[in-house]
C-alpha positions in Angstrom: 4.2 -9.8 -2.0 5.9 -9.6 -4.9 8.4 -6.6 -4.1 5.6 -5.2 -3.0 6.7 -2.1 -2.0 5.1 -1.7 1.7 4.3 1.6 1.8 4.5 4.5 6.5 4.2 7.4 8.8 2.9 7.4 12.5 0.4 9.8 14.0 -0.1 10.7 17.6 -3.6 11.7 18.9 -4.1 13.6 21.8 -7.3 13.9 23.6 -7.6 17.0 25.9 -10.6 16.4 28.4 -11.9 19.6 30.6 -13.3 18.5 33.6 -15.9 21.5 34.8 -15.5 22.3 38.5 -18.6 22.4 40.4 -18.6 25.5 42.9 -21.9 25.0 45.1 -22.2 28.5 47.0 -24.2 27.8 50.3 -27.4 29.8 51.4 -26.7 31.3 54.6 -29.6 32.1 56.9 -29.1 35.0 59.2 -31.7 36.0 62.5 -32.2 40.1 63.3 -34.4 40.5 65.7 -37.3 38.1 65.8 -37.5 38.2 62.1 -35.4 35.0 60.2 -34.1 36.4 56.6 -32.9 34.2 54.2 -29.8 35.8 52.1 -28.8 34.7 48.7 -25.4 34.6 47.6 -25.3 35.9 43.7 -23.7 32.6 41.8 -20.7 33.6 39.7 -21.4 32.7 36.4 -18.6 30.0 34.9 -18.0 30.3 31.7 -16.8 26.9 29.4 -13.2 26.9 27.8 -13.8 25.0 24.3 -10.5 23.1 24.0 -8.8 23.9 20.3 -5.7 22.0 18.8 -2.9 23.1 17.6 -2.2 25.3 15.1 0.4 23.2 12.3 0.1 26.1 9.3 -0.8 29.7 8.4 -2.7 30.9 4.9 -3.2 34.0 4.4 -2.9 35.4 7.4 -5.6 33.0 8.8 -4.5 30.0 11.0 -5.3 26.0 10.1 -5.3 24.0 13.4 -4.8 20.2 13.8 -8.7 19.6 13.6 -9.1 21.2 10.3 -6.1 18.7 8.9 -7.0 15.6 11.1 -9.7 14.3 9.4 -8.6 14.6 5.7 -5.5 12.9 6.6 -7.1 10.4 8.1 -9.4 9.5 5.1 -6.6 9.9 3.0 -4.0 7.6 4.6 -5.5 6.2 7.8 -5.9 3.1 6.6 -2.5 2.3 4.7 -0.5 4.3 7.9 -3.2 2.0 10.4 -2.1 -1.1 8.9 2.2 -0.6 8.9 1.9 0.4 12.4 0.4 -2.5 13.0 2.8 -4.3 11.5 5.7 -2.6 12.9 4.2 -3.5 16.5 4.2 -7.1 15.5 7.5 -6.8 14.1 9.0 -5.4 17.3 7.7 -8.4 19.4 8.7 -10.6 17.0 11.9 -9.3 16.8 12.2 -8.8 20.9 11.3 -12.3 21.5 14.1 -13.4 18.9 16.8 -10.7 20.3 17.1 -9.5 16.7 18.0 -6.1 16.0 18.1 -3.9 12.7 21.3 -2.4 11.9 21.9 0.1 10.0 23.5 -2.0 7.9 20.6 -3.9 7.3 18.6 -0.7 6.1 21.4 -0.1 3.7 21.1 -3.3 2.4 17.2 -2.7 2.0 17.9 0.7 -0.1 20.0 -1.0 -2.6 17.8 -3.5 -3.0 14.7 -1.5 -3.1 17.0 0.6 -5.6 17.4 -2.5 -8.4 14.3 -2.1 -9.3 15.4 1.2 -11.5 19.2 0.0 -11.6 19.5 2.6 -13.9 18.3 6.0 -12.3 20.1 7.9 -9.7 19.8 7.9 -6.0 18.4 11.3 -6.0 16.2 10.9 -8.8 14.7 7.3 -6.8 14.3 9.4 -3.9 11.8 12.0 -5.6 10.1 9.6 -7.3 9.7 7.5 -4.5 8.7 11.1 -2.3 6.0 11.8 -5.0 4.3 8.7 -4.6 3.6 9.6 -0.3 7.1 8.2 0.9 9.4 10.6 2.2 11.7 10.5 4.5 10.0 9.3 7.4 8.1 6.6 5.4 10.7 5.4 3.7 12.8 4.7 6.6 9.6 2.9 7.9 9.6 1.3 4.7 13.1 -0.1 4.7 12.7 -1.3 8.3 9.8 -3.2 7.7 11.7 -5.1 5.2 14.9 -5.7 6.9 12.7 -7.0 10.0 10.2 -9.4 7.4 13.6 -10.1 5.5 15.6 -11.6 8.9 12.2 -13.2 10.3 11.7 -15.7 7.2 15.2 -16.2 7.0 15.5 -19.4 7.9 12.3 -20.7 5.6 13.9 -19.9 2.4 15.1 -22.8 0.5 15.7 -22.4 -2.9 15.7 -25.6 -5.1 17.4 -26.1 -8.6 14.0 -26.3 -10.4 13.0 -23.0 -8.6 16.7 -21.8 -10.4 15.9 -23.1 -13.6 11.8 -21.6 -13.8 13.4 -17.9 -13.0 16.0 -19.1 -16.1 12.6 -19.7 -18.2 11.0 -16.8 -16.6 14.1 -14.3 -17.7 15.2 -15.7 -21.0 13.1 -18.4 -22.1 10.6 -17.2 -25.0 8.7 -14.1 -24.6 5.7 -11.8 -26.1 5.3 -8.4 -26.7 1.9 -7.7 -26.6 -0.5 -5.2 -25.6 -4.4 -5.7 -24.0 -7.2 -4.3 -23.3 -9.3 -4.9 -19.8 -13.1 -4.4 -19.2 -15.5 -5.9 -17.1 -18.1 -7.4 -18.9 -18.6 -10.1 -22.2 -20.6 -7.6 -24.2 -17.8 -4.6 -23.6 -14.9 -7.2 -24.9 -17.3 -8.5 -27.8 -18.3 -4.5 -29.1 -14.3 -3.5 -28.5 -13.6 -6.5 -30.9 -15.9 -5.5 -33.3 -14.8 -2.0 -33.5 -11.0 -3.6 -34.3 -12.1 -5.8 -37.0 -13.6 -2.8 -38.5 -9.8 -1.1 -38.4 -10.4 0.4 -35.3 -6.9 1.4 -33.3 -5.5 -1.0 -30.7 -3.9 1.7 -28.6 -7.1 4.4 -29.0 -9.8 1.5 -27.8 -7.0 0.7 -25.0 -6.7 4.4 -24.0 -10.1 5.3 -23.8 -11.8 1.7 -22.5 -9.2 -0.1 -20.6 -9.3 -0.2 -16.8 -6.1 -1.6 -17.0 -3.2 0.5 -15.9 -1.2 0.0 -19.4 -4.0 2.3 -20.5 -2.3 4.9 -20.6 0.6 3.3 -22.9 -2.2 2.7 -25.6 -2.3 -1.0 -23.7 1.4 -2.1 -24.0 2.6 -4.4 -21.3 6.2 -5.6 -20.1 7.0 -9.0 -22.7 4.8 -11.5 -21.2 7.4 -14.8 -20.3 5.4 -18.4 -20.8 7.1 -19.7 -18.1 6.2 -16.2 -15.7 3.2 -17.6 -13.5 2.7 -13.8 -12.3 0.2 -14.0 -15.8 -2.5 -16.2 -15.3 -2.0 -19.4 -17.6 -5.1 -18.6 -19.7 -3.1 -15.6 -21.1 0.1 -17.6 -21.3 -1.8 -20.1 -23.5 -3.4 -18.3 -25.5 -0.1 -15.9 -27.0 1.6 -18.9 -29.0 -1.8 -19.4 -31.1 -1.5 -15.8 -32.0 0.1 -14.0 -35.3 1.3 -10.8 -35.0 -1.3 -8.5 -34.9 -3.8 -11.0 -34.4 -6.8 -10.2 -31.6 -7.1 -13.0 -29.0 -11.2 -13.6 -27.8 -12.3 -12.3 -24.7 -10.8 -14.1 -21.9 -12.4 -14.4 -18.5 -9.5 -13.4 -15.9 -11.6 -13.6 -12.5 -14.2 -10.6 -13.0 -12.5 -9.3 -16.0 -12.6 -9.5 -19.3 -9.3 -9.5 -21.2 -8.1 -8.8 -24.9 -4.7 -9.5 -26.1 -3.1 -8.8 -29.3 0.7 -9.9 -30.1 2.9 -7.6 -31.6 6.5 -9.3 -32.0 7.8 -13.0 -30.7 8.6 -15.1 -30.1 11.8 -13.3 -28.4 14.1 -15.7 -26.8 17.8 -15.1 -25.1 20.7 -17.0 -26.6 22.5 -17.0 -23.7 23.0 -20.4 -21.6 22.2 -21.2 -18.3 25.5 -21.5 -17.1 26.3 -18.2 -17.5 23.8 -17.0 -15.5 22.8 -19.6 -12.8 24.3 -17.5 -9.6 22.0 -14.5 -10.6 19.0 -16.6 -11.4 19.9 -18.1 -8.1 19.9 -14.8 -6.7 16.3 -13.8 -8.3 14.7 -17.0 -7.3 15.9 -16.4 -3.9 14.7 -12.6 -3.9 11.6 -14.1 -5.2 11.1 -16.9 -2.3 11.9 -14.1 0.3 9.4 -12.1 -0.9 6.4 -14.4 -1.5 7.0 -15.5 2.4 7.7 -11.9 3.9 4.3 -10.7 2.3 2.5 -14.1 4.3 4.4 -13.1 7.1 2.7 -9.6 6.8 -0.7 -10.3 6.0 -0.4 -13.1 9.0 0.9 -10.1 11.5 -2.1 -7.3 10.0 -4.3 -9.9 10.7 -3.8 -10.6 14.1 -5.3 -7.7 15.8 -7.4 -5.3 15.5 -6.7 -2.0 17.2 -9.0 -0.2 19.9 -10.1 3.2 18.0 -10.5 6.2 20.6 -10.6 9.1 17.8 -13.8 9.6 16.0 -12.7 10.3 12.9 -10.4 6.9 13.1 -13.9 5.1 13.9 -15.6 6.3 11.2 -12.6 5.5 8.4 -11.2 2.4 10.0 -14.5 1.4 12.4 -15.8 -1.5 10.6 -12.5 -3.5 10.6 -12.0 -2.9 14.5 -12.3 -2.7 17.9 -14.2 0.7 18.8 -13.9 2.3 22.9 -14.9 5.4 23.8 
């Protein structure tokens, strides 16, 4: 993953199962006289307790039990919260069968890490925005411990080579592009969207109201696109020196989408020289190796089991990538 923030909160299920009790009332046969009578005992009638779960809020006076929330939640998250604990279970064994704890110290460690990523917004303010996105406190502890443990477990794999120093060098300050695109999915969107700019058509209106892309929403403006950053595919990559500012690249096939790019300053390059710099590009290409082998790690440990499904509303969301028992 790149930091791909992994994203957790465990649920517990409980199953309540009545068993009826069978009370078998015997006929009893009673002699008077010559005569034989048989007497029936009246059976009591039993009436069945439907089991209800707990109630976790109150509206309005009117009370919301634990089957009303269940199954939302579970559509909502039960896939995402299925798949870090899986992960986490892994990661325990792992981590038994190594004798490897997490310290807290190694969660602290996480935070600021996880924190560089805005180096310039405050703890709180991280902490809401990360809360608004699903991960409060619980998950984001979860999230942090997941990759402490990943961190610790690939360890001893990263090896980071002076060529892997000087690409993140290229990647940071070699030449760079601002641009903006726009993304569709098919030839003959990408070919009428060109059209429409050659007539004068706005860049940022066609991005906003056609793009699938998430810079949509910025009118299509992306982060300064490196040459040297292979997280763009190399089609893009090539094609940005050919452009003039403000030119309109064709349509280029990226997998199942179409793409548009337009150029709208570069080439910017940093001045400053590798010296300078080598122990944080060090540190980068480092981060970046960790990363790209904790997120194997992960997939490898999702992957290795699938778990045995006893709710029904678990089945139904998470049933065709598992085990089902009933």
């Amino acid at each position: 993953m790149g930091q791909t923030s992994i994203l957790c909160f465990a649920m517990i299920v409980r199953h309540i199962v009545l068993l009826p009790t069978l009370i078998l009332f015997l006929v009893a046969a009673t002699s008077i006289g010559c005569q034989e009578r048989a007497v029936t005992m009246p059976v009591q009638e039993t009436r069945s307790i439907r089991p209800t779960s707990p109630i976790v809020a109150m509206v309005g006076g009117k009370s919301i039990r634990m089957e009303e929330f269940w199954p939302s939640l579970v559509e909502l998250g039960g896939v995402t919260t299925m798949q870090d604990i899986k992960l986490r279970i892994a990661l325990e064994a792992m981590l038994d069968e190594r004798d490897i704890q997490i310290t807290s110290n190694d969660i602290i460690g996480e935070r600021a890490l996880l924190a560089t990523t805005l180096p310039n917004v405050e703890q709180r303010e991280f902490d809401d925005m990360l809360e608004s996105r699903g991960f409060g406190e619980h998950r984001r502890y979860q999230l942090l411990w997941r990759n402490a443990a990943l961190r610790i477990l690939v360890a001893d794999d990263v090896m980071v080579t002076q060529e892997a120093v000087w690409r993140m060098y290229a990647i940071i300050h070699g030449p760079s592009y601002a641009a903006k695109v726009i993304v569709v999915t098919t030839l003959d969107e990408a070919s009428a969207i060109k059209s429409k700019l050659a007539l004068g058509a706005s860049f940022s209106q066609l991005a906003e109201t056609t793009s699938i892309d998430p810079s949509a929403v910025r009118g299509g403006v992306v982060d300064s696109i490196s040459l040297a950053d292979p997280a763009w595919p190399s089609p893009i990559r090539n094609a940005l020196p050919a452009l003039g500012i403000g030119e309109l690249s064709d349509p280029i096939l990226i997998g199942n989408r179409w793409i548009l790019i337009t150029v709208t300053s570069g080439p910017l390059k940093s001045e400053i020289p590798f010296e300078e710099v080598e122990n944080e590009m060090r540190n980068l290409a480092t981060l970046a190796q960790e990363r790209f082998l904790m997120e194997k790690l992960a997939v490898s440990l999702r992957n290795q089991s699938a778990p045995v499904l006893f709710d029904p509303d678990l089945q139904r969301v998470l049933g065709s990538n598992t085990t089902n028992s009933y």
